[in-house]
C-alpha positions in Angstrom: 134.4 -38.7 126.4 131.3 -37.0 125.3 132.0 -34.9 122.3 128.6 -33.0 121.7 126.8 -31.2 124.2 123.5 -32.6 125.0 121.8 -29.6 123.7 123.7 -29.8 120.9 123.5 -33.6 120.2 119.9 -33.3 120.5 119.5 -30.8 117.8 121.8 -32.8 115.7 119.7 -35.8 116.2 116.4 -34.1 115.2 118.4 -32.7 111.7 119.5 -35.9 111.2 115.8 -38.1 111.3 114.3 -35.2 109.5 117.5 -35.7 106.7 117.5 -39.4 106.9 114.7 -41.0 108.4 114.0 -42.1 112.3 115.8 -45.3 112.0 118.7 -44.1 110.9 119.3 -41.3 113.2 121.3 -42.6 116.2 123.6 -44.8 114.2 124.4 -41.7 112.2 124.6 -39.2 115.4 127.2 -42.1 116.3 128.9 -42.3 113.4 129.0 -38.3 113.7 130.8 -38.1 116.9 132.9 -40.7 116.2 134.1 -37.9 112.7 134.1 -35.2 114.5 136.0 -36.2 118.0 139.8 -35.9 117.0 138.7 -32.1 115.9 137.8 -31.6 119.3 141.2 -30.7 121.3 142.1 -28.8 118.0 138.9 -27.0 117.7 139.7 -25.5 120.9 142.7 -23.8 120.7 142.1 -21.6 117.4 141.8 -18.5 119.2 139.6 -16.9 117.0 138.1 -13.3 118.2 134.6 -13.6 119.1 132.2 -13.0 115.8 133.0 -9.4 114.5 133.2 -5.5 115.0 133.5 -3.0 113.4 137.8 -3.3 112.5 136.8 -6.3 110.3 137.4 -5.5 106.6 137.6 -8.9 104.3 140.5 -9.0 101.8 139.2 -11.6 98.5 141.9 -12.6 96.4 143.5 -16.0 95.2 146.3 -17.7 96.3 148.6 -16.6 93.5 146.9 -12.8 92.5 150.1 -11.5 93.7 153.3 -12.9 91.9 157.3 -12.6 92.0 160.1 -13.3 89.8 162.1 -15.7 91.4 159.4 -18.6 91.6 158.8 -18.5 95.1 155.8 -20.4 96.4 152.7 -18.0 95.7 150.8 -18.0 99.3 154.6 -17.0 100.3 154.2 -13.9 98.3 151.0 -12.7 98.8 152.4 -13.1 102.7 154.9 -10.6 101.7 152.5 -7.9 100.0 149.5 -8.2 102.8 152.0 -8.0 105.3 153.8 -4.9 104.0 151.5 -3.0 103.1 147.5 -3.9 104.7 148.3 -5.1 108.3 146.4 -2.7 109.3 143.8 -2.2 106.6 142.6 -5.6 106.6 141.3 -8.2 109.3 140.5 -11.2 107.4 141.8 -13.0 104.0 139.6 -14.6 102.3 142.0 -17.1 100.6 139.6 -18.3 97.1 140.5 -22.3 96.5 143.4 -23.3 97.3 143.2 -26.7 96.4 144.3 -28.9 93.7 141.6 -28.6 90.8 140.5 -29.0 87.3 138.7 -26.1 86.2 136.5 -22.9 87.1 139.5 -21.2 88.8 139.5 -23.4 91.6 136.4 -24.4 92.0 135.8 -28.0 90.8 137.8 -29.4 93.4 140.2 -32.6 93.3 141.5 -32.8 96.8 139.8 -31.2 99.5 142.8 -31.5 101.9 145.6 -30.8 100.3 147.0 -27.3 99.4 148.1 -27.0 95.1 151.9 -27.6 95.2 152.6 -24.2 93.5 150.5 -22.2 96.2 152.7 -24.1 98.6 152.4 -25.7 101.9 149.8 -25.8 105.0 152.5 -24.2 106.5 152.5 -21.4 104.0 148.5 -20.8 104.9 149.3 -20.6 108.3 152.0 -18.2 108.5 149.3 -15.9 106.8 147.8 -16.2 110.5 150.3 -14.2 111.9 148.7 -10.8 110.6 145.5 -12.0 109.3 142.7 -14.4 110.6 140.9 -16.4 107.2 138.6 -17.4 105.5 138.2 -20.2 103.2 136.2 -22.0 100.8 134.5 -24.6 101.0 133.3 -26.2 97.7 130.4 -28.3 98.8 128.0 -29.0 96.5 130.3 -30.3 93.4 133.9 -31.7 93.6 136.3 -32.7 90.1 135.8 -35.6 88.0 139.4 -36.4 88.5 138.9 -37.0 92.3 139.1 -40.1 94.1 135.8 -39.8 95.2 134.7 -40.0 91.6 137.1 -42.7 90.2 135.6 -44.7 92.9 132.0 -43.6 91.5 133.2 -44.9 88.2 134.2 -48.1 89.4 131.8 -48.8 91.6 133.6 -49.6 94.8 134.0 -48.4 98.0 133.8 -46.0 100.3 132.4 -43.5 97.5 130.6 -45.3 94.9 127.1 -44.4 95.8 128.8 -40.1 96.4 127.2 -39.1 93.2 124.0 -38.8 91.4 122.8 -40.5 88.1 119.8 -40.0 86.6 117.4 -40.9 83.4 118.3 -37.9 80.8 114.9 -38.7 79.0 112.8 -37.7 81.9 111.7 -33.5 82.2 113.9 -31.7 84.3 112.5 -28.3 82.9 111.6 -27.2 86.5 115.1 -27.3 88.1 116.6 -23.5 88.4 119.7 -23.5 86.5 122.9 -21.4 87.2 124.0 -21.8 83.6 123.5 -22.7 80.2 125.3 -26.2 80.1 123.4 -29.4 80.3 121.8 -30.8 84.0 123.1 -33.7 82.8 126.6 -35.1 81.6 126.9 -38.6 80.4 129.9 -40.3 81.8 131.3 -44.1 81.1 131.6 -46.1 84.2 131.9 -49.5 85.3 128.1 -50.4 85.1 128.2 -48.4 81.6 126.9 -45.2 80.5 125.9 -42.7 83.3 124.0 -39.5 83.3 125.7 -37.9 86.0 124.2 -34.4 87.8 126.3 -31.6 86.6 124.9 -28.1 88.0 128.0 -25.7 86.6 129.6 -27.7 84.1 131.0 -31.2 83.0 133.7 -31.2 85.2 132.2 -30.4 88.1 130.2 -33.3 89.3 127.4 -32.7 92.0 127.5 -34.8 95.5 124.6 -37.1 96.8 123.6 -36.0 99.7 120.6 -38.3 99.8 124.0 -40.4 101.1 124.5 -39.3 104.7 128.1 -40.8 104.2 128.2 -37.5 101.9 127.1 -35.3 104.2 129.4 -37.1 106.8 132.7 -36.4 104.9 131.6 -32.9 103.9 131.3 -32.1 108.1 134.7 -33.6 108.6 136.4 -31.3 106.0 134.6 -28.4 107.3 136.1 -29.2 110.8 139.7 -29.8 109.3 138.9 -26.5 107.6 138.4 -24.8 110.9 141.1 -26.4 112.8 143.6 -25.1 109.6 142.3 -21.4 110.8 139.5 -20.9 108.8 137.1 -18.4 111.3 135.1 -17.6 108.4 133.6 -20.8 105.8 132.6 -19.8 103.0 130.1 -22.3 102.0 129.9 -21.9 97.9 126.5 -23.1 95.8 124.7 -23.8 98.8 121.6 -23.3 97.3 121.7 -26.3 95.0 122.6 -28.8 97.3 120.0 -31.1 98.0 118.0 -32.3 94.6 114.2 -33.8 94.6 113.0 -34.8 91.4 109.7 -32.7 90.5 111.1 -29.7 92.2 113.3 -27.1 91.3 116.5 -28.5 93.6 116.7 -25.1 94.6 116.8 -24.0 98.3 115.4 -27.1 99.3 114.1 -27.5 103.0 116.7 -30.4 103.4 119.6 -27.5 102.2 118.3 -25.4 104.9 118.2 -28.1 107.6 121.8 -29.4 106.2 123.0 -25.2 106.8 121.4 -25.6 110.4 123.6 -29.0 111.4 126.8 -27.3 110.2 126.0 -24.5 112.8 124.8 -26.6 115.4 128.1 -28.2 115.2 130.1 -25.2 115.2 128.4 -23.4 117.8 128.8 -26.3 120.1 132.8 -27.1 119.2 133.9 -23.5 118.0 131.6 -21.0 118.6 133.6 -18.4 117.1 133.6 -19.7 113.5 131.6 -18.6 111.4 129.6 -19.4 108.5 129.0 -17.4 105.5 126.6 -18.6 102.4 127.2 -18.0 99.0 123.9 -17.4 97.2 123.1 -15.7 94.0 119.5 -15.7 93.8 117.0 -12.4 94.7 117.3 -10.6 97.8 114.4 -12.8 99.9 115.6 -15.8 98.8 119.0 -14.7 99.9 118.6 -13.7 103.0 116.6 -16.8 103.9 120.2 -18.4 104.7 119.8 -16.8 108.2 117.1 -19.1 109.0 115.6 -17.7 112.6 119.3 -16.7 113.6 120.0 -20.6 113.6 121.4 -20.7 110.0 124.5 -19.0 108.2 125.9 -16.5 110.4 126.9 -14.1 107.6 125.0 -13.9 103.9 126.3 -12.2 101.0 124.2 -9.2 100.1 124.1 -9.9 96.2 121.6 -7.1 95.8 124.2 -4.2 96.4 126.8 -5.1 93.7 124.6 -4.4 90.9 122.0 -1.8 92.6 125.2 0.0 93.0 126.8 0.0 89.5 123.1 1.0 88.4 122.8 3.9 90.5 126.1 5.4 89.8 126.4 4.6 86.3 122.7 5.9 85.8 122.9 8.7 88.7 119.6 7.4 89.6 119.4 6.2 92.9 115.6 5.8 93.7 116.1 2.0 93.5 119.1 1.6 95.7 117.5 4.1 98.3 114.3 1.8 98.4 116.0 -0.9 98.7 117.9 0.6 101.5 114.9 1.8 103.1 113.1 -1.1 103.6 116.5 -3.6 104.2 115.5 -5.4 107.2 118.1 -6.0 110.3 119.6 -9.3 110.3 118.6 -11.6 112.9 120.6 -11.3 116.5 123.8 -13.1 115.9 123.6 -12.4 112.1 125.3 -10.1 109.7 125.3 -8.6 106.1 128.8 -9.7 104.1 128.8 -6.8 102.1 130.4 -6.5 98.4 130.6 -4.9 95.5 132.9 -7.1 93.5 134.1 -11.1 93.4 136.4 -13.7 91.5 132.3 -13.6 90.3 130.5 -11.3 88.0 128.0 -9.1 89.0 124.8 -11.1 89.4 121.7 -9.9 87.9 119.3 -12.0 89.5 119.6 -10.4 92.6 118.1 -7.4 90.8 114.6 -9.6 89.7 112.0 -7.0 91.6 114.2 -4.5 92.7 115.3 -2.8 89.3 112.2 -2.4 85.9 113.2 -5.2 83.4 113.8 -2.3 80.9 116.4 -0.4 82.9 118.0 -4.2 83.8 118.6 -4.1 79.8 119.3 -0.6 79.6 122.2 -1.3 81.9 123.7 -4.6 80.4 123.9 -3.0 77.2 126.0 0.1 78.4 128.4 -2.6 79.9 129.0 -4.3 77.1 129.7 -1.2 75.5 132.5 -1.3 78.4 133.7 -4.8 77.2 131.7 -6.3 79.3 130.8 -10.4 79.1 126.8 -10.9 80.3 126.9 -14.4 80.6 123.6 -16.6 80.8 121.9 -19.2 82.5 119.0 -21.7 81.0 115.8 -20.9 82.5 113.1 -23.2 83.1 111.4 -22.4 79.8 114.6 -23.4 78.0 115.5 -20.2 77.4 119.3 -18.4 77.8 118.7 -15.3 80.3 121.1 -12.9 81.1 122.7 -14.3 84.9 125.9 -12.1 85.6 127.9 -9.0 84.1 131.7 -9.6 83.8 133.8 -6.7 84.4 135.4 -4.9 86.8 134.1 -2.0 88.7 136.7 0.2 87.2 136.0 -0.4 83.5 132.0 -0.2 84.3 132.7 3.8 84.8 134.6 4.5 81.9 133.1 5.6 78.4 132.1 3.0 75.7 134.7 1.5 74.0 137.0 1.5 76.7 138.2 5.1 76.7 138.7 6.9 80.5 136.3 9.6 81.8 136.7 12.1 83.5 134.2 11.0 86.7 135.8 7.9 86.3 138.2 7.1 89.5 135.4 9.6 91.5 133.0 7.1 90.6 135.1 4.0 91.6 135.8 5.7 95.0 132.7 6.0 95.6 131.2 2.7 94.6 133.7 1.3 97.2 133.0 4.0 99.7 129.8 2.9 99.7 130.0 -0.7 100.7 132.7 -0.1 103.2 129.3 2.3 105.1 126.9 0.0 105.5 125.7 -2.3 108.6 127.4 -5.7 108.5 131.1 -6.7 107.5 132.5 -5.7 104.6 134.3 -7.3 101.9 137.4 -5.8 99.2 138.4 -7.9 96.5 142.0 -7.6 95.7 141.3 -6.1 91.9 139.1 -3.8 93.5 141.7 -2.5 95.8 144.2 -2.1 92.7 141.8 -0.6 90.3 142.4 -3.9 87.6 141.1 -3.0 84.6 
């Protein structure tokens, strides 16, 4: 039985001797198939509505934001609140990890496929199905250190120990566009001795090879499983860092782009309903790049709206937001905004770099942390710590410093939320936006 379309496998085939080189690309496109085939009957049957309209509203939250006393599983009681009370508020969850992990809420994985025992059960995420379709996500460029994929790295055997990359820690890696302050590099005993091991966001949260097209073949067969488990929109988080090149700055590589591009191929061949949404924090042109020519991401994040927002309202100056606005270009046909204000993130200020005078930028960051906010940093390719996101909630943004209430202050929320909810494309609540969470 043929699994890909020939329109489709041809595509695939091209991505795939760009990736990997002309000799390798009809062994792989084999190999491929052969991943991808028991998804097929499955893949089928989701019966996922057709893209989106305007009655799609995204609810963010974790598997266990909402809680009960009697130490029922959590996905069971978040069933009970969304169900109860925003049915008909809310089309979509978007469940944040749900997976066993190590660290970064969620976010260095250590088994893709399994759901964390105190979440509960697959069966738990799909009876969230009944009421809500969902959205995952899918941790792609990093996993744990506990994994087996990386105890396999350590040892050196098979199927995974060539997942990961190691590198010479002596050698300049100033140009590589950091997301944080931590070191590139983390060095890690293994069976062949020390390693340097490629850490992006932290220690624990190890980078995958994708110079390995065994890599990229697992990551497509958990995006499938993904989908067949009900996920009609795939979050796909850290894109941007995916694919690394030494003497570059690993950063929205062509190769990330063309890896973004196989994904959808796939999808729009097995499930064209599914849909993919890209998670990148970087300025607004770089952003929306993850549309490709309408052959990419379905959905981006706009990152440029949380924090144009919180400017304009905090400042009541809105000549940036309204050029900004003004000169927004459509999406691509087939494409759409994700629009924000608020994550399990903090607000990012890169998306601001050209949009917002460096002096208001620092204007602003200091009148949050008069708010209690956290600026965290990243390491720029200088070497030096720059401001990278604001942590804090909309709703203590628009109170006074030192955390007293004003009196604008829930008129300004309102309206911050309002605002998002207006705009072309789908939007997105997070669950501590929708209970006001100091």
């Amino acid at each position: 039985m043929t699994v890909l379309g020939q329109t489709a496998e041809q595509k695939i085939r091209t991505r795939l001797a760009y990736l990997y080189g002309e000799d390798q690309a009809d062994s792989l496109l084999t190999e491929l198939e052969a991943r991808i085939a028991p998804y097929k009957a499955q893949l089928t049957k989701t019966g996922f509505k057709p893209k989106w309209d305007q009655e799609d509203v995204v609810l963010i939250t974790y598997g266990d934001s909402i809680t009960s006393k009697d130490n029922s599983a959590e996905l069971a009681n978040l069933k009970v609140f969304v169900d109860k009370w925003l049915k008909h508020t809310f089309s979509v969850l978007h469940l944040l990890p749900i997976f066993p992990y190590t660290s970064d809420d969620g976010f260095s994985v250590a088994d893709y496929r399994a759901i964390r025992t105190d979440l509960g059960t697959w069966e738990d995420v799909n009876a969230l199905s009944e009421n809500f379709e969902l959205m995952f996500d899918f941790v792609l460029n990093h996993c744990s250190r506990v994994s087996l994929y990386f105890a396999d790295f350590r040892g050196n055997r098979d199927p995974y120990k060539d997942f990961f990359i190691y590198e010479d820690h002596t050698k300049d890696w100033s140009q590589v566009v950091r997301p944080r302050s931590t070191p590139l590099l983390t060095e890690i005993p293994t069976h062949d001795g020390l390693r340097h091991v490629w850490t992006t966001f932290s220690a624990d949260q190890v980078d995958l090879n994708y110079k390995n097209p065994n890599v990229l073949l697992e990551m497509i067969d958990i995006l499938l499983f993904y989908v067949a488990k009900g996920s009609r929109i795939t979050r796909l988080d850290a894109i941007a860092f995916l694919w690394k090149e030494v003497g570059t700055s690993c950063l929205h590589l062509p190769q990330t782009h063309e890896v973004v591009k196989l994904m959808r191929d796939i999808l729009d061949d097995m499930c064209p309903e599914a849909i993919l949404l890209t998670e990148t924090n970087v300025p607004h042109e770089e952003n929306i790049s993850y549309f490709g020519h309408g052959d990419e991401a379905h959905m981006v994040y706009q990152f440029s709206l949380p924090p144009l927002l919180l400017y304009s309202i905090h400042s009541g100056n809105t000549q940036y937001l309204y050029d900004w606005l003004k000169h927004l270009t459509p999406p691509p046909e087939g494409c759409t905004y994700f629009n924000f204000t608020a994550s399990h993130d903090g607000i990012g200020v890169r998306p601001l770099e050209g949009l917002l005078p460096k002096e208001e930028m620092k204007q602003l960051m200091d009148d949050m942390r008069s708010r209690g906010a956290y600026v965290s940093t990243r390491r720029n390719t200088d070497g030096k710590d720059v401001p990278y996101e604001i942590n804090v909630t909309f709703f203590d943004a628009f109170r006074n410093p030192g955390h007293q209430s004003a009196p604008w202050q829930a008129a300004r929320y309102l309206l911050s939320q309002t605002f998002a909810l207006c705009l072309r494309g789908v939007p997105g609540i997070y669950i501590h936006s929708l209970l006001g969470t100091p």
